[in-house]
N, C-alpha and C positions, 0 to 999 in steps of 0.2 A: 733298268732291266725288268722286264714284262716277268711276272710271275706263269708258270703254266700248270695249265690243269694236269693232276694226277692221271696216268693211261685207264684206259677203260677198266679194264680188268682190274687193276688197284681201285679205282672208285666203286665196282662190284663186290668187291671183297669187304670193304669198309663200311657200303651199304648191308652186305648181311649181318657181321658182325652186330651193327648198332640195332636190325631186326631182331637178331637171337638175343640179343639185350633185353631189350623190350621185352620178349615173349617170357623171358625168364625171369622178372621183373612181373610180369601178369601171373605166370606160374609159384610164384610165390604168397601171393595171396590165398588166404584162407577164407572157404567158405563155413559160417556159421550155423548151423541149421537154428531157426529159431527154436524152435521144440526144446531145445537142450539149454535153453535158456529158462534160470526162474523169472517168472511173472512181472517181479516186480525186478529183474535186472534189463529184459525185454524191453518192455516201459520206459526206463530210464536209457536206453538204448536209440527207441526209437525216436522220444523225446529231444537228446542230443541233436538226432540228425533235422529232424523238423526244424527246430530251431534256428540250425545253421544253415540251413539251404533254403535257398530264395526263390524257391516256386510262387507265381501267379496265380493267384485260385479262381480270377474268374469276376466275375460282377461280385457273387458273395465272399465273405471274409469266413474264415473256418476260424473255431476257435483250437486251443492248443488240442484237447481232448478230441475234440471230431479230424482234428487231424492226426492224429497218434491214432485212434482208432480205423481211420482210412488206410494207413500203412502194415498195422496189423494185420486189417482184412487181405492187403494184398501180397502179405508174407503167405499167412494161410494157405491163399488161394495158388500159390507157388508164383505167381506173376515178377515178386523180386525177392534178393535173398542179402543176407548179410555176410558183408563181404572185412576179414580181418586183415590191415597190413603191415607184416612185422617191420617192415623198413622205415617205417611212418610210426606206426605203433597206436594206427588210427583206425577205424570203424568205421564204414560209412554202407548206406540201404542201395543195391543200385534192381534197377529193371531186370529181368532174365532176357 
């Protein structure tokens, strides 16, 4: 016996729900503004995320400081912001 696909309209419905999931799931993260951060928790913040993410830098090698200071500048500059997620309970820098 051939399985069949679920009717349109139930496959519609099942797609939005798992939409509204998602959205709600993005909606639960917390932006952190850096400013509201001390200096030296900032630091250790951005620190973390450098370290674990595997960006290419190019011909040249950064060291840990000039890249912590790269991501600084572009918190600053508003270009990305810190993003907290309670579901995870994890931290990570993303782009704007």
């Amino acid at each position: 016996m051939e399985h069949e696909p679920p009717p349109e309209s139930e496959r519609r419905e099942t797609e939005s729900r798992d939409s509204e999931s998602r959205d709600s799931e993005s909606r639960d993260s917390v932006v952190v503004p850096h400013g509201d951060l001390a200096a030296d928790l900032l630091r250790a913040v951005v620190e973390s995320f450098v370290l674990r993410e595997g960006t290419d830098y190019g011909e040249r090698e950064f060291s840990l400081q000039e890249k912590v200071a790269r991501v600084i500048a572009q918190l600053e500059r508003g270009e990305a912001q810190i993003v907290f997620d309670p579901e995870t309970d994890s931290v990570s820098i993303v782009r704007r």
